[in-house]
C-alpha positions in Angstrom: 174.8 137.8 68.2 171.5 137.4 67.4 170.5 136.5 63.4 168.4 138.6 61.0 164.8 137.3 61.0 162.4 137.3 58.2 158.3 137.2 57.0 158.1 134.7 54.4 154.4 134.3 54.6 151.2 136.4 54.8 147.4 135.5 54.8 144.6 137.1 56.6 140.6 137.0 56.4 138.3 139.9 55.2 137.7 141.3 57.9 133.7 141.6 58.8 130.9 142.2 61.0 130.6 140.7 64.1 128.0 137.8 63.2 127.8 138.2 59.6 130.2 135.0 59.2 129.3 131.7 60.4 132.6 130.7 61.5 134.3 129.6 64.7 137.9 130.3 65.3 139.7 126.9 63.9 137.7 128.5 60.8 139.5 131.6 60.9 142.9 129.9 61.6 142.5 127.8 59.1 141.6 130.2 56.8 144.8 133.1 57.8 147.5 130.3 58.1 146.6 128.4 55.1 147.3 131.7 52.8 150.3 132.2 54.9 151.6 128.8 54.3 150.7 129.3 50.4 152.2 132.3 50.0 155.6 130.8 52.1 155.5 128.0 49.7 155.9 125.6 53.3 154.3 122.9 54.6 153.1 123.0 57.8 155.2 120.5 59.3 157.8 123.0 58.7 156.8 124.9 61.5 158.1 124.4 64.5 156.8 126.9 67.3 153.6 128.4 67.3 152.1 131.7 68.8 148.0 132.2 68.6 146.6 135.7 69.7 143.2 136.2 71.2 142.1 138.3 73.7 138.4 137.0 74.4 138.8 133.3 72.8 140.0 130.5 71.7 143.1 128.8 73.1 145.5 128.7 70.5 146.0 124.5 70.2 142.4 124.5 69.7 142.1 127.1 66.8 145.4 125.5 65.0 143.8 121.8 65.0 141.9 122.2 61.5 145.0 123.6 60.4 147.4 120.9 61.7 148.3 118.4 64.8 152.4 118.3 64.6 152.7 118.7 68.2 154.9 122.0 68.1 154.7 124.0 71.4 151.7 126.6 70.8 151.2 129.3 73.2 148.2 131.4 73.3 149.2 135.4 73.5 146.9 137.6 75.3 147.8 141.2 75.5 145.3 144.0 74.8 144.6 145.5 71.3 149.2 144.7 71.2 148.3 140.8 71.0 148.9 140.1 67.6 152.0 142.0 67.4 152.9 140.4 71.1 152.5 137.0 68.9 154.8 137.8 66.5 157.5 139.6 69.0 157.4 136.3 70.6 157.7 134.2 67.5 160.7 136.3 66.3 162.5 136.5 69.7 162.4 132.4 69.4 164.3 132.6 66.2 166.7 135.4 67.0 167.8 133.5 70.1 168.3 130.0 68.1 165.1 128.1 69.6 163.4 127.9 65.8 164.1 128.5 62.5 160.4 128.9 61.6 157.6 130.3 63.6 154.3 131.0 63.4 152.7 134.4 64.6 148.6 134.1 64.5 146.0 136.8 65.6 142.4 136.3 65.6 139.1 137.4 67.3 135.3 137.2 67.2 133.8 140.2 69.1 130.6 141.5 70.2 128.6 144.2 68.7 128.8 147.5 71.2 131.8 149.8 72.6 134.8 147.9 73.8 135.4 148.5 77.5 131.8 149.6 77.9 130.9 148.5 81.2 134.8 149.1 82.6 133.7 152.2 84.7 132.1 150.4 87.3 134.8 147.5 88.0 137.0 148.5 90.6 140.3 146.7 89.0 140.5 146.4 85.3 143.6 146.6 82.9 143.1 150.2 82.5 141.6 151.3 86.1 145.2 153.0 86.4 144.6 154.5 83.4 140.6 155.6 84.1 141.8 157.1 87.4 144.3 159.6 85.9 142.2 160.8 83.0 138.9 161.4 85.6 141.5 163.6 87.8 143.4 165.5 84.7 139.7 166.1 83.1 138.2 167.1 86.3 135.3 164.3 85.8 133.5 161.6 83.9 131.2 162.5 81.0 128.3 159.9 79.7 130.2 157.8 77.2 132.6 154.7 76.9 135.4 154.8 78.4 137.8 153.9 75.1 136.7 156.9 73.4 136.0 159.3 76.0 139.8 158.5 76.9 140.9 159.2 73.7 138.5 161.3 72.9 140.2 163.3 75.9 142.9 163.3 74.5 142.8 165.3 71.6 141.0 167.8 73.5 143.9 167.8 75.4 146.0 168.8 71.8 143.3 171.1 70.7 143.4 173.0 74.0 147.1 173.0 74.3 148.5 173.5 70.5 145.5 174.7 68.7 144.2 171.6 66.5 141.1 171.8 65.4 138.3 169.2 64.9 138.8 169.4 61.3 142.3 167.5 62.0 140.8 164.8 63.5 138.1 164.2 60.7 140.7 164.4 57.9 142.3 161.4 59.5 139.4 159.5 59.1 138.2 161.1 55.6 142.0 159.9 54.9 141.2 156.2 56.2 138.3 155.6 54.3 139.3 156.8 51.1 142.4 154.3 51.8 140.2 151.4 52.2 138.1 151.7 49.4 141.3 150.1 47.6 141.5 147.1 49.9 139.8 144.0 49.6 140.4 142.9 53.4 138.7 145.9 54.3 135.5 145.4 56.9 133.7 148.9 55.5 135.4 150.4 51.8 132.8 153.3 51.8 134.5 156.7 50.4 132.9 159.5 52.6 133.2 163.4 52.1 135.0 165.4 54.9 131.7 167.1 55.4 130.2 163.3 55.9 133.0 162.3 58.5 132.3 165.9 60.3 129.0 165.4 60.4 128.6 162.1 61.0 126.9 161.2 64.9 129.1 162.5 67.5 130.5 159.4 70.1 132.7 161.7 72.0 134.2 165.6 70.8 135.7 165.2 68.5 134.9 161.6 67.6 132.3 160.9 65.1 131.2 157.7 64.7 133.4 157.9 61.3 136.7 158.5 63.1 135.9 155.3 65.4 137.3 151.9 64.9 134.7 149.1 64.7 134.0 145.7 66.0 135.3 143.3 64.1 136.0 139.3 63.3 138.8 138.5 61.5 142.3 136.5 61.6 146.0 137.3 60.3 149.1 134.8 60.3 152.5 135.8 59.2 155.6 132.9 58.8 158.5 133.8 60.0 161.8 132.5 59.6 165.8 132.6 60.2 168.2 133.3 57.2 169.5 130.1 57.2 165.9 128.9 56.9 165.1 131.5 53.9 168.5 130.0 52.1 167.8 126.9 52.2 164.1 127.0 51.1 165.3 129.4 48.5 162.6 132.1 49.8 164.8 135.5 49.3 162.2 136.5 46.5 159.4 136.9 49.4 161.6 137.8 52.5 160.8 141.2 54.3 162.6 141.4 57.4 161.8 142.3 60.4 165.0 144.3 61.4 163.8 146.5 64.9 161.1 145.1 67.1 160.1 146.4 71.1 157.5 146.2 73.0 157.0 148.9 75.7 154.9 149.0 78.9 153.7 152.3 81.1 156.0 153.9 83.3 155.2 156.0 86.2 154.9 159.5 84.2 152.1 157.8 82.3 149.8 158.9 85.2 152.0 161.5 87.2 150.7 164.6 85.2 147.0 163.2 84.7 147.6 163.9 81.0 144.9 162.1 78.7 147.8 162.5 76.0 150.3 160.2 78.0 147.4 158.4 79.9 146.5 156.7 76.5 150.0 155.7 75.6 152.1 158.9 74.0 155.4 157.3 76.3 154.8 153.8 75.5 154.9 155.0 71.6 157.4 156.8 71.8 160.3 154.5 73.8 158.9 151.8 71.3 159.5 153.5 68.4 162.8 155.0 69.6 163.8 151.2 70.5 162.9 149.7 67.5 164.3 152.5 65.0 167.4 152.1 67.2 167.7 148.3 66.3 166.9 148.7 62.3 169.5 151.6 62.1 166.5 153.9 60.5 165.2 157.1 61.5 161.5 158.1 61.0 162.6 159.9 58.0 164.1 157.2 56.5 160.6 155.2 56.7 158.1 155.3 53.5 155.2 153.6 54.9 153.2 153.0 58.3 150.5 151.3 59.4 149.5 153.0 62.6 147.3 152.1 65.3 144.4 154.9 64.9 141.5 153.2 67.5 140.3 156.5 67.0 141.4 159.3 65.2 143.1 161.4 68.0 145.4 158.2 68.4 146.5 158.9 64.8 147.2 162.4 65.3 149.0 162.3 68.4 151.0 159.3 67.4 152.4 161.3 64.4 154.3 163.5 67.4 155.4 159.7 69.5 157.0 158.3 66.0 158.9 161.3 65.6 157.0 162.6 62.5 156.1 166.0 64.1 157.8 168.2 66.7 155.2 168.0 70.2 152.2 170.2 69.3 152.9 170.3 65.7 150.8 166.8 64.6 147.8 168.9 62.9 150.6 170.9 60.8 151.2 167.0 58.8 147.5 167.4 58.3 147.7 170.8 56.5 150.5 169.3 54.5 148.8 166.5 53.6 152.2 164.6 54.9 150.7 161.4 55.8 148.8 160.4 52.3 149.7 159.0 48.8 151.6 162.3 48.0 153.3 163.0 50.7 156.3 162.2 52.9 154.5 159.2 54.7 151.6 157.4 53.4 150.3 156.3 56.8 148.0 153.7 56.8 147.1 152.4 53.3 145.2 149.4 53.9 142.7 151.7 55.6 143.6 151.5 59.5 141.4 150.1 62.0 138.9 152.8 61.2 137.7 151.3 58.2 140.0 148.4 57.5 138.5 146.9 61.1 139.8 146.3 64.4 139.3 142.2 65.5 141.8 142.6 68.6 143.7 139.5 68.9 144.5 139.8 64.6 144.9 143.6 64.1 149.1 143.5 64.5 149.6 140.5 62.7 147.2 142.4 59.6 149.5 145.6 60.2 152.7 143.3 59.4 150.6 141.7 56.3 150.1 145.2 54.9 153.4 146.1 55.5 155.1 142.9 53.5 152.9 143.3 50.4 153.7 147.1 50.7 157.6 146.2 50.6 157.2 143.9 48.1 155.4 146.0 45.4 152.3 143.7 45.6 149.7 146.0 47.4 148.3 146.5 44.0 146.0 149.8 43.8 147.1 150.3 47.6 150.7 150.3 46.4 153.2 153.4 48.1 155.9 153.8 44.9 159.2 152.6 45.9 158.6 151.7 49.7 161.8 150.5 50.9 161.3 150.8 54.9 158.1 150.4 57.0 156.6 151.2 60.0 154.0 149.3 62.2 152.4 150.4 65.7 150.1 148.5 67.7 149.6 150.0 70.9 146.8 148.5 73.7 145.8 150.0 77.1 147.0 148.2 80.0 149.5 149.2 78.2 151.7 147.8 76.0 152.8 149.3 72.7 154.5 147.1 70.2 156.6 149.1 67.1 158.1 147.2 64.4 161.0 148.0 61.3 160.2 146.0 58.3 162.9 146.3 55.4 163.4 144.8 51.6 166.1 142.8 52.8 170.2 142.7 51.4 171.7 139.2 50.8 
């Protein structure tokens, strides 16, 4: 049977503007994994596998050699905008089946300024050319923008023409995002913005504003994890959050079948995740206090709240009239600001999700802080598709 498997150790960057750091990416790693080993209390010859996620650059060895040459096995992780989470999945599937006792899940990414994917319409095969086909047959044609937000831009059209959601749903999310991130210091933009400002601000694709978009970003994130037996003997229970339900999910056929933009952009891989991981920790959604949610764009917020199981199909927009998913209500969804306005470098969004998330549990978010958070939530979802979800809990002995 495989054994329980904790994070001991968080660090990130602040994540910034693409060019407005001059740093390479052994910078980055050194920066992420050094507050990861502080806050462990390790050494870094105490690791014994590494797992480095990029998607566009370095090769893992290389951006771990400022940090340290032990000669550990260190595998680079690439796997859309799920690569850091991919990084840790692997790094806790080599404890659970007795290959480690400590691991090491980086993420990390210097990007270009510009729309991800722009560009992708005219390649023949890409990771999402599956994806582009069935949302240009559903929709009936493509419009003038980029394809990641015209597809998910698509896709809350999609909910607004089939349960009545308006565009003032969508801009909440973000007016909700920002506000969040004007309490976190890792935050690329910590700018409060009026709903009217978010509504109005340029429009990238109905009902995307610019302000309901996730940036470009550079920025790193390392988490230590480690078996219990590990955690005993290095007497680390007073900083242990495990990680008790992990899966990763891919497409399936009905992703495409229908042509919906809804599934096209990942509603299935969401929501087999989520039922997998839920599954393994022994929790259902109501049972969880806090999320950190993958919301590329708005629309990806609102229709994940439907895949996690927080709304019945249809009913996402109702959370938003509740105010459900705020300091307040029953879920604070994304408190360090979500890749709206906390930033979205690739390769170290998950692993900053699973920081967030082990502060959270621990009562050391500070002004970010949900009140008695006991259970977590993290999704991490990429086209191409793979969609990672994740059970963190305060741990029993």
């Amino acid at each position: 049977m495989a054994g329980r498997v904790f994070v001991v150790g968080v660090g990130m960057t602040k994540f910034e503007k693409p060019g407005s750091r001059d740093w390479e990416y052994p910078d980055m790693a050194k920066e992420a994994v050094g507050k990861a080993l502080a806050d462990a209390g390790i050494a870094y010859e105490k690791v014994e596998q590494a797992y480095a996620g990029s998607m566009y650059g370095s090769m893992g060895q290389r951006a771990l050699y400022e940090t340290g040459m032990t000669g550990i096995p260190v595998m680079t992780v690439a796997n859309a905008c799920a690569t850091g989470s991919s990084a840790l999945f692997l790094a806790r599937n080599a404890i659970r089946g007795g290959l480690a006792d400590c691991t090491l899940a980086l993420g990390m990414e210097k990007m270009q300024k510009g729309s991800l994917g722009a560009g992708m319409e005219s390649s023949k095969v890409t990771i999402i050319d599956h994806h582009l086909r069935a949302m240009v047959e559903g929709r009936g044609g493509w419009e003038a923008a980029a394809p990641m937000p015209q597809m998910f831009g698509n896709a809350g059209r999609e909910h607004m023409e089939k349960y009545g959601s308006q565009l003032e749903h969508f801009a909440w999310i973000g007016w909700k995002n920002h506000k969040h991130s004007t309490n976190n210091p890792y935050a690329q933009f910590q700018d409060e913005y009026t709903l009217e400002e978010i509504q109005n601000a340029p429009m990238i694709f109905e009902p995307l504003t610019k302000l309901q978009c996730s940036p470009t970003s550079d920025g790193a994130a390392a988490a230590i994890v480690a078996s219990e037996r590990f955690v005993d003997e290095h007497d680390l229970w007073d900083r242990a959050i495990e990680i008790a339900g992990q899966y990763i999910s891919t497409d399936t056929p009905d992703s495409f079948e229908d042509k919906s933009s809804i599934n096209v952009v990942g509603f299935g891989c969401s929501q087999r995740a989520a039922k997998k991981a839920m599954d393994e920790a022994e929790v259902a959604i109501d049972d969880v206090d806090v999320i950190e949610l993958h919301d590329c764009f708005s629309a990806n917020e609102l229709i994940t709240y439907e895949a996690l199981g927080m709304a019945e199909i249809g009913e996402a927009h109702k959370l938003i009239d509740a105010q459900a998913t705020t300091y307040g209500g029953k879920w604070v969804v994304n408190p360090s600001g979500g890749l709206i306005s906390k930033g979205h470098p690739l390769g170290a969004t998950g692993i900053a999700q699973c920081a967030e998330l082990t502060w959270q549990l621990r009562g050391k978010a500070d002004a970010r802080q949900v009140e008695g958070a006991q259970v977590a939530l993290q999704h991490n979802i990429g086209l191409g598709s793979a969609c990672a979800v994740a059970v963190y809990k305060k741990p029993t002995r």
